[in-house]
N, C-alpha and C positions, 0 to 999 in steps of 0.2 A: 298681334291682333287676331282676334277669332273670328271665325266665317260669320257669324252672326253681326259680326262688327264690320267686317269688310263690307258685307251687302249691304249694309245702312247706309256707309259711309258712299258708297257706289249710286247707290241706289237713293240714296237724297241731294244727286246732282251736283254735289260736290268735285268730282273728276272733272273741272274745268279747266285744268292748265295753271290756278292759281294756288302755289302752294300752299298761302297762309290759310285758306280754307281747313283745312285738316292741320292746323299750328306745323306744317311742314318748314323745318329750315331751308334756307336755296343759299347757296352764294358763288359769285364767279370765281372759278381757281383757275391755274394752268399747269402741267406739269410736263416733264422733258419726256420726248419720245424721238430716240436717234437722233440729238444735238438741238434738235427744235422745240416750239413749245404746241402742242395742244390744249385748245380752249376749251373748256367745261364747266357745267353747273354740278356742283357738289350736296346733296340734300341730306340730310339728318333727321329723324323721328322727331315730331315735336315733344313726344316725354321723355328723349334723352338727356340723362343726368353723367353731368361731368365723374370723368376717372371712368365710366361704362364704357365696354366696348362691343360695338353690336356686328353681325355680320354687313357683307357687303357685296355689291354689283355691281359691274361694271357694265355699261351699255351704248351704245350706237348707231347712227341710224340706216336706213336700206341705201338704197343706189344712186349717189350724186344727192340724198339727203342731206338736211344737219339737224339740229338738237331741236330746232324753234320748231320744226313743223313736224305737231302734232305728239312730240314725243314729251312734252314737260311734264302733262298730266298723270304719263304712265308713271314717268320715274317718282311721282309723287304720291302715285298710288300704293306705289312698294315701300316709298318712306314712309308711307301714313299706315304700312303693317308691320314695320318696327327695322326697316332695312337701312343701312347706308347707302346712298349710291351714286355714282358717277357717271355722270352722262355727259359725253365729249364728242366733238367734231375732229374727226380726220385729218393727219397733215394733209396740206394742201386746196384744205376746202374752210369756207366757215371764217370764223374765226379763229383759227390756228394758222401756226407760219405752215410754210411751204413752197417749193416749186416747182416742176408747173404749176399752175393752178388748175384745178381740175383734175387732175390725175387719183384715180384712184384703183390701184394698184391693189390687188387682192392679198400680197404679201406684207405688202405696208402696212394697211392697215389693219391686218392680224397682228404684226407687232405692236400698232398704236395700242391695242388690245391689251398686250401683256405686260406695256410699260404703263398702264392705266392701273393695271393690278399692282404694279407694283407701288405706283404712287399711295393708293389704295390701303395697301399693307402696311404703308407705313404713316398713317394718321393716328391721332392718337386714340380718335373714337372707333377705332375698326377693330376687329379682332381676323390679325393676319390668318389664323389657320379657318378663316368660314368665309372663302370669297365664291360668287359665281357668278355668271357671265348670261345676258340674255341679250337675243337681237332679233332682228324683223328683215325679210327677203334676202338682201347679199348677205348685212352683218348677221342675219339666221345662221344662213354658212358661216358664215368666220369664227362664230362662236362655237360649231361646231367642230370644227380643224383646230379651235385653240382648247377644247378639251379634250381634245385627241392626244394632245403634245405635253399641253400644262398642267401637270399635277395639282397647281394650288388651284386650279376648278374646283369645285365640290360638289357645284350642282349646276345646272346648264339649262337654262331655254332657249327651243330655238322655234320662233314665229315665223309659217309661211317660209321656209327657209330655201335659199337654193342651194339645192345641191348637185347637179351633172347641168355645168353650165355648155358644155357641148350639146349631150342631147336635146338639150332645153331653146339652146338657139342653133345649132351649126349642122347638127344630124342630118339634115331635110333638104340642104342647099347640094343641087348637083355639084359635080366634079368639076364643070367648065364654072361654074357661080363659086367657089372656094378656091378657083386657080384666079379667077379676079381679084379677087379679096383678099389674098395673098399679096396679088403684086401692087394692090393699092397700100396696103401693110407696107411692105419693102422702101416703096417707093417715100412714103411719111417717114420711115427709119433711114432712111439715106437725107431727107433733109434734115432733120434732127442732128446728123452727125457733120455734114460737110453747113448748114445754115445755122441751125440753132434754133428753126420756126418748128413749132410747136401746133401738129392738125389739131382741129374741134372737131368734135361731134353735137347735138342737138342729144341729150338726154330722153326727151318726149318730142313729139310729132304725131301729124296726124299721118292717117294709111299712107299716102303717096309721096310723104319724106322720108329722110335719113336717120331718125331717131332711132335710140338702143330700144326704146319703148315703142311702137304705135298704135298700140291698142285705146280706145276713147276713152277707158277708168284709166290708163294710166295716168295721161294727160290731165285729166280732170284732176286728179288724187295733187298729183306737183302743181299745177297752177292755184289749186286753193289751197292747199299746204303752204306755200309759197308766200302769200297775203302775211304771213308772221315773221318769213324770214327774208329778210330785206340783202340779205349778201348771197342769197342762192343768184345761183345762173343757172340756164338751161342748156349748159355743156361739157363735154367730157373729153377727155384726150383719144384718139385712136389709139395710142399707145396700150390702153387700159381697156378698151375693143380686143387690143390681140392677143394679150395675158388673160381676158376671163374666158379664151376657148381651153385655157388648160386648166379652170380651177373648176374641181370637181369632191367637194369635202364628203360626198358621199366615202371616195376611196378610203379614208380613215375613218369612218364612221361607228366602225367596229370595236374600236381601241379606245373609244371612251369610255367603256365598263369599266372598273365599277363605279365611275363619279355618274349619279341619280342624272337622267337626261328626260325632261318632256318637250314634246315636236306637238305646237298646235297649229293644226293646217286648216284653211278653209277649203272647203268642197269644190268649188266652182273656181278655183286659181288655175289661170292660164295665163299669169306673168312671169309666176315660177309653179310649174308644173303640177298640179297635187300626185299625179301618178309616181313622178322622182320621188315625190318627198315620202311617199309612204314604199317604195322601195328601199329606201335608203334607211327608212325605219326599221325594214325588215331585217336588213344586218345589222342592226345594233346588239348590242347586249345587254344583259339586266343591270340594278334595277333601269328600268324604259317605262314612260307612259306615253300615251298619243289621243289628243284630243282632237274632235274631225267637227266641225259647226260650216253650219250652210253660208254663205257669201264666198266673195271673189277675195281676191287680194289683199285690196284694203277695207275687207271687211272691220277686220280690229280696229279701225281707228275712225269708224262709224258712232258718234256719240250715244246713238242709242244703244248698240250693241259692244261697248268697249267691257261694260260691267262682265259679260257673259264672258268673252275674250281672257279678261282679267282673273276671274276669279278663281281658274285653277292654276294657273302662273302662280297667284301670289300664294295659293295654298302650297303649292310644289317647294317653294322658298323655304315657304315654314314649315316641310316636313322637313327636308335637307342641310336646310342655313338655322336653325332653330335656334332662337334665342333663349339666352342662359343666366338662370337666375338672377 
């Protein structure tokens, strides 16, 4: 699809979440990731002609997200410029098996990542050697760390991404406030092992709870995202509290030259840092582009402003994943 065609399509309110708008294919798949299955919607260009094969993406949603809220239209938007793509829920969340529920583990679900690509490479409408990977806030980062690793990346975005999940949340807490935290850790890891009970956390809250969020757009952003997905909850394991003070996809950040990498951040994010994300920019290596637009967080997935978001995403695709005669 050409930019002329994209902003039509964008731009005549079409990006509603309904694929057949833009003759988009959708249908429910699942595929194995480490013994279990992950649930997904699988989209197709609607002028895909049988025996073609087109590139493809793999994609994810942010923190204790799933696929319903807010993300169909994106992936529709990429199929409606000529993409495959794959957009899945995480073991343990969603519609996918798993257990705990809740858990979401930053290494898990980087492999959910690469066993997506893999399922991916092996459709008949995909051409295994042109996959890339795009995500929004955590899966920003993970997509970041899986192009760092995986070669069959080609090209990579990463939206609002986080990257120094320490500095981001843990840097600022005295010494005697991270010797707590610790031993409330400890003490969840000792009954996991001698009980089998399994801590929650509250995802969003307002200021004076326990949520990994407490800022009011967070909140706001999950509770109305929410309204589409009827198997979300609003919790998460502690477990997966104590694992994201070590994931920091900045650290590899560098090592995904030469797979084409664009970082679109919004200006005003303080859910995940704009200042990480545009450090973590600055060690990257070519080709790199970086797109910087005014809103917070969930600015992207503001209807009015999704087109603006979008439209160097899908341009970056089509320069990297380009479709072939």
């Amino acid at each position: 699809m050409q930019r002329r065609e994209l902003m039509g399509y964008l731009g005549a309110g079409l990006l509603t979440g309904r694929a057949a708008a833009a003759g988009v294919q959708r249908r429910d798949v699942r595929f194995q990731s480490q013994g279990l299955h992950c649930a997904g919607w699988y989209y197709l260009p609607g002028d895909h002609h049988p025996g073609e094969r087109r590139p493809a993406i793999a994609m994810a949603p942010d923190y204790g997200a799933l696929k319903e809220m807010q993300l169909d239209r994106v992936a529709t938007a990429f199929a409606a410029a000529g993409l495959a793509v794959l957009l899945f829920d995480y073991r343990c969340t969603g519609a996918s098996e798993g257990e705990p529920r809740q858990s979401l583990l930053w290494w898990d679900q980087i492999t959910d990542y690469r066993n997506a690509l893999t399922w991916l490479g092996l459709q008949p409408e995909v051409d295994a050697r042109r996959l890339g990977a795009w995500g929004t806030g955590y899966s920003g980062g993970h997509v970041l760390q899986l192009a760092a690793f995986d070669r069959r990346v080609q090209c990579v975005v990463a939206q609002t991404p986080m990257t120094h999940a320490w500095e981001a949340f843990y840097a600022e807490l005295a010494p005697k406030e991270l010797d707590q935290l610790s031993a409330v850790q400890a003490q969840a890891r000792a009954m996991r092992m001698t009980t089998g009970e399994i801590e929650l956390l509250p995802i969003v809250s307002g200021a004076e709870g326990t949520g990994v969020f407490r800022q009011p757009e967070a909140r706001a952003w999950y509770e109305q995202a929410a309204l589409r997905a009827p198997r979300w909850t609003n919790r998460v394991t502690l477990e997966t509290t104590e694992a994201f003070a070590q994931y920091e996809p900045a650290a590899a950040i560098a090592r995904i030259t030469p797979t084409p990498l664009l970082m679109v951040v919004a200006k005003d994010d303080d859910i995940t840092p704009v200042g990480l994300q545009l450090q973590a920019f600055a060690k990257a290596g070519p080709p790199k582009q970086l797109v910087e637009l005014a809103g917070g967080h969930y600015a992207p997935f503001d209807a009015a402003r999704q087109a603006e978001f979008l439209e160097p995403q899908v341009a970056w695709f089509a320069k990297h994943l380009p479709r072939r005669g």
